[in-house]
The first five atom37 places (N, CA, C, CB, O) and aatype in JSON, in Angstrom:
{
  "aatype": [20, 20, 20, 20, 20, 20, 20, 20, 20, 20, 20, 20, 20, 20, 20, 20, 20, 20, 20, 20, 20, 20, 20, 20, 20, 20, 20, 20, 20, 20, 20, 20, 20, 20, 20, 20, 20, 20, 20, 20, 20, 20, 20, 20, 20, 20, 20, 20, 20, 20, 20, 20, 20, 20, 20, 20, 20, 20, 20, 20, 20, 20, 20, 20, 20, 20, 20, 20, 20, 20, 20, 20, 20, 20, 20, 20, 20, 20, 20, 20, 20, 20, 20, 20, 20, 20, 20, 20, 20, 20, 20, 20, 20, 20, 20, 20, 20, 20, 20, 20, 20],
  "atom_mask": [
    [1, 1, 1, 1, 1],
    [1, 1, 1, 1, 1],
    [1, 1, 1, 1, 1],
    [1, 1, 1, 1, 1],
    [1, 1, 1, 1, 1],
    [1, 1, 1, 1, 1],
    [1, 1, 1, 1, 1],
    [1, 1, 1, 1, 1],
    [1, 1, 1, 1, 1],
    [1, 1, 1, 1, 1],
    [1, 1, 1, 1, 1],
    [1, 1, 1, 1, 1],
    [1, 1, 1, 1, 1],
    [1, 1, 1, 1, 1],
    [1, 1, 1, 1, 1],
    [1, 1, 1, 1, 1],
    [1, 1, 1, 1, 1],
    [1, 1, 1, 1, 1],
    [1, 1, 1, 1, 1],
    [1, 1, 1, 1, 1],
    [1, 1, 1, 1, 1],
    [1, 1, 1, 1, 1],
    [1, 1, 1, 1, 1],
    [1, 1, 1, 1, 1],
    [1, 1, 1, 1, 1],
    [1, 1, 1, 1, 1],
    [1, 1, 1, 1, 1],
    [1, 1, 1, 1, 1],
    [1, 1, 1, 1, 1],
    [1, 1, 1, 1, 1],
    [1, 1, 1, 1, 1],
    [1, 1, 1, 1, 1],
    [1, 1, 1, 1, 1],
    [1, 1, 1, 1, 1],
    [1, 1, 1, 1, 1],
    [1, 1, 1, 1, 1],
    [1, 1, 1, 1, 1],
    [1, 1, 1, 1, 1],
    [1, 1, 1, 1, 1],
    [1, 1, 1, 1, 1],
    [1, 1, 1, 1, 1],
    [1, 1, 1, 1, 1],
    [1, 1, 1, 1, 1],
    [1, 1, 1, 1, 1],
    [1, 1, 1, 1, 1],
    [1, 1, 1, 1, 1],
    [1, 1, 1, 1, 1],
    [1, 1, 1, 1, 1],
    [1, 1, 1, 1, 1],
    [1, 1, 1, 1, 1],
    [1, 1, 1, 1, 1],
    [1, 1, 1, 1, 1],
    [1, 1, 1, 1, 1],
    [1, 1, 1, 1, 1],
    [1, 1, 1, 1, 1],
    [1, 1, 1, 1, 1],
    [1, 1, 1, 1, 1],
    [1, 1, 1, 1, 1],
    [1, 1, 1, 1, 1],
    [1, 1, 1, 1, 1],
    [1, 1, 1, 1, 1],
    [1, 1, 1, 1, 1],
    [1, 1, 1, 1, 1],
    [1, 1, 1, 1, 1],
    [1, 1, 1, 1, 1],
    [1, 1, 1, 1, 1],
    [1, 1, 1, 1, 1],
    [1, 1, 1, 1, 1],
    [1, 1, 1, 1, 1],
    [1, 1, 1, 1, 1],
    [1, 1, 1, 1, 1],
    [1, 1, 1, 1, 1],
    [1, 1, 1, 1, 1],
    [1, 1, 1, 1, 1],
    [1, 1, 1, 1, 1],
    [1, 1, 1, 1, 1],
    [1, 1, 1, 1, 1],
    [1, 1, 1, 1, 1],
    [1, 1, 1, 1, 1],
    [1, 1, 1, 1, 1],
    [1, 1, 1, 1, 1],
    [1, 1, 1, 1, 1],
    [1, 1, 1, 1, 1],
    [1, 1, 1, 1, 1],
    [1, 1, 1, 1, 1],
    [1, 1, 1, 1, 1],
    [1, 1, 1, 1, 1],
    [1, 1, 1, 1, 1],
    [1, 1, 1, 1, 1],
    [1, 1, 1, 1, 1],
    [1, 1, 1, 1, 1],
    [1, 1, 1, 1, 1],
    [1, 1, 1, 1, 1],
    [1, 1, 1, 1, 1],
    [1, 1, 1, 1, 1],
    [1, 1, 1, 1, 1],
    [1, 1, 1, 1, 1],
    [1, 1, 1, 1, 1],
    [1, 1, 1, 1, 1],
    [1, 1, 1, 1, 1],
    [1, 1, 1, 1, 1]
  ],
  "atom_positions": [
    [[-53.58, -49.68, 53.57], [-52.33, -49.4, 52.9], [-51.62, -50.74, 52.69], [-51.44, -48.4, 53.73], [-51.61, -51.55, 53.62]],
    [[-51.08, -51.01, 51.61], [-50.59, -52.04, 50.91], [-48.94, -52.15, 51.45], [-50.83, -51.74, 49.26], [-48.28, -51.12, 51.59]],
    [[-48.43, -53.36, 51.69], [-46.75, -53.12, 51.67], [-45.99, -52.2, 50.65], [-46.09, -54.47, 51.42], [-45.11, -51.37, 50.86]],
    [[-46.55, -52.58, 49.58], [-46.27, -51.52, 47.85], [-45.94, -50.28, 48.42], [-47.89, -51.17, 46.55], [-44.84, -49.74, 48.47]],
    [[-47.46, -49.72, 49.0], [-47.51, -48.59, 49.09], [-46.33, -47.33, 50.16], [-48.81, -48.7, 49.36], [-46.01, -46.16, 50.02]],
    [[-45.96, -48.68, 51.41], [-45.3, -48.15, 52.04], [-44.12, -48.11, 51.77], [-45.46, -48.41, 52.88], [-43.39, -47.27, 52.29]],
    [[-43.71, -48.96, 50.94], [-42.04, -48.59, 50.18], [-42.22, -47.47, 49.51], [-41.36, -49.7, 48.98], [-41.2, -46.81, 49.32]],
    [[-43.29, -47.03, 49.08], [-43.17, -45.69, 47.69], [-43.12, -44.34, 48.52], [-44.86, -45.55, 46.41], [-42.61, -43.33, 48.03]],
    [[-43.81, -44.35, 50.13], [-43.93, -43.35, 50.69], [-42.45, -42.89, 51.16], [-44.91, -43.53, 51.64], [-41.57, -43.57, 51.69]],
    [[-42.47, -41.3, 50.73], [-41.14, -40.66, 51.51], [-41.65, -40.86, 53.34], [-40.88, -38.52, 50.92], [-42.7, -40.67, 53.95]],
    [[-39.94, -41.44, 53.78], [-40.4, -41.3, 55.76], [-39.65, -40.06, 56.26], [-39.67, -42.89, 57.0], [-39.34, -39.88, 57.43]],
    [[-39.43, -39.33, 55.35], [-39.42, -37.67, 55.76], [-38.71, -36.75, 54.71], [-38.57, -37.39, 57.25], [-38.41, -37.02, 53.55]],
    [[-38.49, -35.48, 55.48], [-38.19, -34.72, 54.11], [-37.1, -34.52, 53.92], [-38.68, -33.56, 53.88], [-36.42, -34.23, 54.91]],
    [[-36.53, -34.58, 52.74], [-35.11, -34.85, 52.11], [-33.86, -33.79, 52.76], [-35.26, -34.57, 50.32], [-33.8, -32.56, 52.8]],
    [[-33.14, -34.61, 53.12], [-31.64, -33.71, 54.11], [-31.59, -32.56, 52.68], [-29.41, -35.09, 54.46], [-31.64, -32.73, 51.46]],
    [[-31.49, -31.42, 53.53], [-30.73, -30.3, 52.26], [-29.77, -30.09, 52.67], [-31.23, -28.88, 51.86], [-29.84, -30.03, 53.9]],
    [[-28.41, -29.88, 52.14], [-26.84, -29.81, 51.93], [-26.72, -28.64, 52.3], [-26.16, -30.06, 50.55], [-27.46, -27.93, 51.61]],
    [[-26.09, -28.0, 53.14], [-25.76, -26.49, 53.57], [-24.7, -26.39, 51.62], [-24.41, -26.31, 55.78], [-23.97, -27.12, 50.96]],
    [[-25.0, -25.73, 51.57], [-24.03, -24.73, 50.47], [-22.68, -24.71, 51.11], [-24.59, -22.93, 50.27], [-22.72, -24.11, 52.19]],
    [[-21.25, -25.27, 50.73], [-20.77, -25.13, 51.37], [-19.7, -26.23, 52.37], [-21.56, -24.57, 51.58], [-18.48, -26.35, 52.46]],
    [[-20.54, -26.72, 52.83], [-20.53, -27.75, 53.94], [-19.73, -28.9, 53.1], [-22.2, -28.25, 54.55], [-19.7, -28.92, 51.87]],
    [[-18.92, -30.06, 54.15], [-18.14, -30.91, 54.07], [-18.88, -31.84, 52.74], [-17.92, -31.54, 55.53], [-18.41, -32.38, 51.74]],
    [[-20.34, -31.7, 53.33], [-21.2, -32.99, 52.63], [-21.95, -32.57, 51.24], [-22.5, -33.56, 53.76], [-22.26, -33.47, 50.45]],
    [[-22.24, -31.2, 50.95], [-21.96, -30.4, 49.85], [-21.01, -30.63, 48.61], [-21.59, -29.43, 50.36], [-21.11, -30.82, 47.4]],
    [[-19.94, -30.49, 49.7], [-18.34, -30.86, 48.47], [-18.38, -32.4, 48.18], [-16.39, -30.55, 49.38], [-17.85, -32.91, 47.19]],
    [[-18.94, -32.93, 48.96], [-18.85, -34.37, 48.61], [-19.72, -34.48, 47.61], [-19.14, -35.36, 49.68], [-19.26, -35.26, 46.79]],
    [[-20.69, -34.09, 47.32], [-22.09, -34.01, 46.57], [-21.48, -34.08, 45.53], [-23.14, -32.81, 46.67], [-21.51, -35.14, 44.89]],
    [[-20.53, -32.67, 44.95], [-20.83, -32.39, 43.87], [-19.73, -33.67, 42.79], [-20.61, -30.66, 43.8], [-19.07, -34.51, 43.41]],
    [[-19.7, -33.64, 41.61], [-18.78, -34.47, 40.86], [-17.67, -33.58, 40.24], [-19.57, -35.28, 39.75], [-17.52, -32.36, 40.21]],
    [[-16.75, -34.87, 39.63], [-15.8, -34.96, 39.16], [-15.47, -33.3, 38.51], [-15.92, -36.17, 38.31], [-14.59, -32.5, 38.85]],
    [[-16.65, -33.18, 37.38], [-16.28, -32.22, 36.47], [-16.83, -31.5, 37.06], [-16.49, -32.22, 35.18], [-16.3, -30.48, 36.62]],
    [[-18.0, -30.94, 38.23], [-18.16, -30.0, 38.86], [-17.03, -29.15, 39.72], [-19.02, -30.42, 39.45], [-17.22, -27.99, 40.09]],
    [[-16.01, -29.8, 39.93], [-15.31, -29.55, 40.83], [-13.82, -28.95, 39.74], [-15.24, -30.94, 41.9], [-13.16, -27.92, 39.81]],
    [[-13.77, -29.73, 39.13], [-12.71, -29.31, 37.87], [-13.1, -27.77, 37.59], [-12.97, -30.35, 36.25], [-12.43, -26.78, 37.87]],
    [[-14.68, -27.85, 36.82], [-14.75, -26.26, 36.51], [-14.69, -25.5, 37.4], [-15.78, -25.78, 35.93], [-14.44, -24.32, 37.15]],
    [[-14.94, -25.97, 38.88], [-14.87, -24.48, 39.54], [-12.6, -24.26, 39.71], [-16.13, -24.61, 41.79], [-11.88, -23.27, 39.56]],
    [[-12.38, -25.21, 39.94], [-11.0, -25.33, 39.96], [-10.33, -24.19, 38.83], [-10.64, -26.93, 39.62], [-9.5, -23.3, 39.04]],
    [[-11.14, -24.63, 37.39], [-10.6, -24.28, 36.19], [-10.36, -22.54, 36.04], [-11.61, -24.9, 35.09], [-9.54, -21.94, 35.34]],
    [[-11.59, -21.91, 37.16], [-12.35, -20.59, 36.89], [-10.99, -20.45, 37.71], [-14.16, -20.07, 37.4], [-10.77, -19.26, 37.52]],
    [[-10.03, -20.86, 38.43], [-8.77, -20.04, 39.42], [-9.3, -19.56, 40.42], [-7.98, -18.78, 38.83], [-10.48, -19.72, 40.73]],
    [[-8.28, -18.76, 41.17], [-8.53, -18.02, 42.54], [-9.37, -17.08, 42.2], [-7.33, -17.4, 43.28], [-9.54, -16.29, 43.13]],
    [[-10.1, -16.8, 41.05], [-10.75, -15.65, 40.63], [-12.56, -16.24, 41.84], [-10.81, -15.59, 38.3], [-13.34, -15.47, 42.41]],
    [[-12.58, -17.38, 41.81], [-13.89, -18.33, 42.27], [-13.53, -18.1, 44.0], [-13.79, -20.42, 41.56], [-14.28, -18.68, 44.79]],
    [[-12.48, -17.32, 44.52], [-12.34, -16.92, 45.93], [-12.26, -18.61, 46.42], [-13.79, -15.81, 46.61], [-11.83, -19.62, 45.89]],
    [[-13.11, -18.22, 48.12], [-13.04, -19.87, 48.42], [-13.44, -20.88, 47.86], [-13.51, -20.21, 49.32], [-13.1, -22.01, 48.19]],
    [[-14.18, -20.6, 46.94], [-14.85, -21.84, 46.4], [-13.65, -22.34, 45.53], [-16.34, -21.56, 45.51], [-13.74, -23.51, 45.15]],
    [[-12.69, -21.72, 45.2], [-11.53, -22.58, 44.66], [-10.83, -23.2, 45.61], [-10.58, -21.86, 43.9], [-10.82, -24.42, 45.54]],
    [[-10.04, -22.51, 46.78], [-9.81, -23.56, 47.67], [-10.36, -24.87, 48.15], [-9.76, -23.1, 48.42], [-9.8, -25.95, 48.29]],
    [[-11.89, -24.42, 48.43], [-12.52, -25.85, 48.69], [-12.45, -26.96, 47.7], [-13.92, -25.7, 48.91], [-12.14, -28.14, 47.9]],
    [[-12.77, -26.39, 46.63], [-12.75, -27.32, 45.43], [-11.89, -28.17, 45.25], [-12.7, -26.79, 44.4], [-12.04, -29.39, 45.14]],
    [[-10.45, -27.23, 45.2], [-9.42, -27.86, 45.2], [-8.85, -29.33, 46.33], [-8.72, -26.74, 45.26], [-8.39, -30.45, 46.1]],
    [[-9.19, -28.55, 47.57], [-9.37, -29.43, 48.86], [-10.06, -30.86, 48.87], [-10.15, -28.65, 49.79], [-9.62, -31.82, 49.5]],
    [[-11.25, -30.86, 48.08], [-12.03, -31.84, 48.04], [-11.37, -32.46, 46.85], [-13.5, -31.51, 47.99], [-10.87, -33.51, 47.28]],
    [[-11.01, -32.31, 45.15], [-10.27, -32.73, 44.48], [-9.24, -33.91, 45.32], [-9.73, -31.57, 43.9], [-9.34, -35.14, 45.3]],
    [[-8.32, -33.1, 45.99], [-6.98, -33.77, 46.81], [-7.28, -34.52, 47.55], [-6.13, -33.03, 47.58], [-6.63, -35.56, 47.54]],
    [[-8.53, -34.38, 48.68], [-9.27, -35.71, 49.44], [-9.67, -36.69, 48.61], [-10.57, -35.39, 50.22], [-9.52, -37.82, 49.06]],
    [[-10.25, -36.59, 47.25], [-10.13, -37.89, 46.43], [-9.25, -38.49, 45.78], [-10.76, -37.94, 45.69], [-9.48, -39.57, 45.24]],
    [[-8.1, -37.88, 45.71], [-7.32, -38.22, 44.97], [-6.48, -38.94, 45.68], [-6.87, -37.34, 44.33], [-5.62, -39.62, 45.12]],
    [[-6.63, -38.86, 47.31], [-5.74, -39.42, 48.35], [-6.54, -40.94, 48.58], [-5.65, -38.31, 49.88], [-5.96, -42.03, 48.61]],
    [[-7.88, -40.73, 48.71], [-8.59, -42.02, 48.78], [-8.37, -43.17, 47.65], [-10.01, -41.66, 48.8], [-8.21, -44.38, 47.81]],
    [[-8.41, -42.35, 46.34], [-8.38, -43.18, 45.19], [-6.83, -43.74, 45.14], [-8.85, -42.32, 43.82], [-6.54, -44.78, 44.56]],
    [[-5.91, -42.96, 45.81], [-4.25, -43.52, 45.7], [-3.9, -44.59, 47.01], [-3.0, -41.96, 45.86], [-2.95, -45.36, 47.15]],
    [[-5.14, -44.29, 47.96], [-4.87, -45.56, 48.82], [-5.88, -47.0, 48.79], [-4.91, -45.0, 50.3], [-5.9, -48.02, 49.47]],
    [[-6.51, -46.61, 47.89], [-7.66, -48.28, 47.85], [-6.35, -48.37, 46.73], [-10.11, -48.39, 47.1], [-5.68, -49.37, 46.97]],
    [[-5.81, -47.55, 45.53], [-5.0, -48.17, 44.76], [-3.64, -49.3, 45.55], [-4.48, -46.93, 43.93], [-3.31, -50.43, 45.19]],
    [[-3.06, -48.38, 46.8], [-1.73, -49.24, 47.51], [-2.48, -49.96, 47.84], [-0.72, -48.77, 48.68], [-2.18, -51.09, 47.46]],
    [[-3.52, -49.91, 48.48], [-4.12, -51.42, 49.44], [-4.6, -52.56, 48.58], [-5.59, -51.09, 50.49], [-4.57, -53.73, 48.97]],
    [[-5.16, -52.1, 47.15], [-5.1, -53.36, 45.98], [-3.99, -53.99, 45.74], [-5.41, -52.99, 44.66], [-3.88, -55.21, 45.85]],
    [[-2.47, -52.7, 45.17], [-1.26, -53.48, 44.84], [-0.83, -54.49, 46.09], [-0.04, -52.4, 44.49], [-0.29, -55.54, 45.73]],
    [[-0.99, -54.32, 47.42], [-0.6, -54.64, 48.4], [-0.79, -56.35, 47.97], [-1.33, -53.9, 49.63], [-0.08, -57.34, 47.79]],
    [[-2.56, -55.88, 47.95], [-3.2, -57.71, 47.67], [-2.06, -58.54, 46.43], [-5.37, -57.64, 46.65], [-1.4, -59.58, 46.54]],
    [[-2.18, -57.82, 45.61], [-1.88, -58.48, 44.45], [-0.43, -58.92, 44.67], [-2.11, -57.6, 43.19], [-0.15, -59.88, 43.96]],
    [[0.5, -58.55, 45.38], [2.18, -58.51, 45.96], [1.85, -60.01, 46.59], [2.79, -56.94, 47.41], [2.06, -61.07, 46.01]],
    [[1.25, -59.84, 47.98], [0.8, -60.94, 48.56], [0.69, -61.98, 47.94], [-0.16, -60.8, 49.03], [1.4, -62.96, 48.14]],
    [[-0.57, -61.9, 46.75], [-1.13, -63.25, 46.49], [0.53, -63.75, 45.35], [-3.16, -63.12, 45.5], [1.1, -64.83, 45.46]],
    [[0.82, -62.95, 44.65], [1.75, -63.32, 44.02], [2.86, -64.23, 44.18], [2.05, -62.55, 43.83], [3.24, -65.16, 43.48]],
    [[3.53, -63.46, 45.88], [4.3, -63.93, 46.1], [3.68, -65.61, 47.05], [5.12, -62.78, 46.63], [4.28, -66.68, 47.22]],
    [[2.45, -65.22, 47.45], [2.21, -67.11, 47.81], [1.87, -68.14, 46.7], [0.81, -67.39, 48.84], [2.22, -69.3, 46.89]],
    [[1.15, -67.75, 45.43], [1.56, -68.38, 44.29], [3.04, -68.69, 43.43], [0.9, -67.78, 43.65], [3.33, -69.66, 42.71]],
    [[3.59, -67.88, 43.68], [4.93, -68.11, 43.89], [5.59, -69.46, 44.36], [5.23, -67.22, 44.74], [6.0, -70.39, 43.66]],
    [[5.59, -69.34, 45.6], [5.7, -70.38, 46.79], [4.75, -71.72, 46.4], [5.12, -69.61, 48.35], [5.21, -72.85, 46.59]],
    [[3.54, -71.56, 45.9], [2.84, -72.57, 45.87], [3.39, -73.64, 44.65], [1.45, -72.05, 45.74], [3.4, -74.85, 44.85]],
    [[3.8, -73.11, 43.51], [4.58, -73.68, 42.52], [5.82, -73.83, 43.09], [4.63, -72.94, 41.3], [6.15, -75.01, 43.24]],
    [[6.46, -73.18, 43.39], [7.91, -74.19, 43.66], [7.67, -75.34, 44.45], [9.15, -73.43, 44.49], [8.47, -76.27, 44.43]],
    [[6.47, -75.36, 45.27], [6.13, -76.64, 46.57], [5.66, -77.76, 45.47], [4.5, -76.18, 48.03], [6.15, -78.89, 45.56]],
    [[4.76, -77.5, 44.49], [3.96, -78.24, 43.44], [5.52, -79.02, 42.66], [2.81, -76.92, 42.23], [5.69, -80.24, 42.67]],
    [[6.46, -78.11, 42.07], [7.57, -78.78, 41.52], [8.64, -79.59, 42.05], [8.08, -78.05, 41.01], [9.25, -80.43, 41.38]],
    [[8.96, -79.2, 43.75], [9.25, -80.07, 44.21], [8.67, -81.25, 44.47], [9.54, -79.74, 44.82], [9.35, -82.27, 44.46]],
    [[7.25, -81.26, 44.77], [6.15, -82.56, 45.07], [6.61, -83.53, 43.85], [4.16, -82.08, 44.94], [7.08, -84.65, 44.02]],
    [[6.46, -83.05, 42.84], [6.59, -83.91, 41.47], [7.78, -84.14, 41.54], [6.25, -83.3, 40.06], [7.94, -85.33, 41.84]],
    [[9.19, -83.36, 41.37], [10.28, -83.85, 41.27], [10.62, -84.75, 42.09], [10.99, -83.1, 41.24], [11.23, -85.72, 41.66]],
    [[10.35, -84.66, 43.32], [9.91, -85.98, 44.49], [9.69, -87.37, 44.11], [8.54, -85.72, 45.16], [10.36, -88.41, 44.14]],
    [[8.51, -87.02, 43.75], [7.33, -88.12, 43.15], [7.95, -88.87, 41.88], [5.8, -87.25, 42.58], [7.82, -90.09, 41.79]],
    [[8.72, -88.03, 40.78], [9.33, -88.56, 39.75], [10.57, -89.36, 40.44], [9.72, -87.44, 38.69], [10.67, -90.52, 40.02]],
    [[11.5, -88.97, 41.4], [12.78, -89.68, 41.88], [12.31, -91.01, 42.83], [13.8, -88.52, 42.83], [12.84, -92.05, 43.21]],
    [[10.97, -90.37, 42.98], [10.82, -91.68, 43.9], [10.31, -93.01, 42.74], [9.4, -91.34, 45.32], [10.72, -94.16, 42.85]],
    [[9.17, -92.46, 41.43], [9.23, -93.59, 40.83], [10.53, -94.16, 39.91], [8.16, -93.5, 40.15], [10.31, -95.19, 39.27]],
    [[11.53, -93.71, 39.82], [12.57, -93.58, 39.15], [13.66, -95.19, 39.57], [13.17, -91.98, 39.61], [14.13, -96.13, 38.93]],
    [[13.63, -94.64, 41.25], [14.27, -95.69, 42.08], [13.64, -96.79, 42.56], [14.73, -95.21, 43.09], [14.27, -97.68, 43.12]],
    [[11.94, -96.84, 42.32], [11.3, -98.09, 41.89], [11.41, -98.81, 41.29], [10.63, -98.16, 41.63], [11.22, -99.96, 41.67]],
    [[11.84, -98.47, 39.81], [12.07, -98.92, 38.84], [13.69, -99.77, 38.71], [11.78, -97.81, 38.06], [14.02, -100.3, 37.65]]
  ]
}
């Protein structure tokens, strides 16, 4: 048996998703989850869940969003700071060749 060969081999048999289950709802996508949403309470639990899992992404996707703005606040405000230090350096630098002169 070749190295090749042992990358191509399955090393066991594929997890199946309970129907259902936490890791199920995670499975499915965006618009899977919309249509069952769309069908109403008529879809019993499977609308609750749906819905449930919807709102767990929508909470994840609204906090990598704060924890980006967060970065971007940060870097702003030390670029900020870094130019006024840069304009004083020069305005410095200009008074000092000024009184050379």
């Amino acid at each position: 048996m070749t190295v090749q060969e042992g990358l191509t081999q399955p090393t066991g048999p594929p997890a199946v998703e309970t129907p259902g289950s936490p890791a199920w709802w995670q499975g499915r996508s965006s618009d899977e989850l919309q249509a069952i949403v769309h069908r109403g309470v008529q879809a019993g639990e499977m609308f609750f869940a749906a819905a449930a899992e919807m709102e767990r992404r929508a909470r994840e996707i609204e906090a990598a969003r704060d924890a980006q703005q967060v970065v971007v606040v940060k870097t702003s405000r030390r670029l900020g700071w870094e130019l006024k230090l840069l304009f004083a350096v020069l305005a410095l630098g200009a008074l000092i060749l000024l009184l050379r002169w």
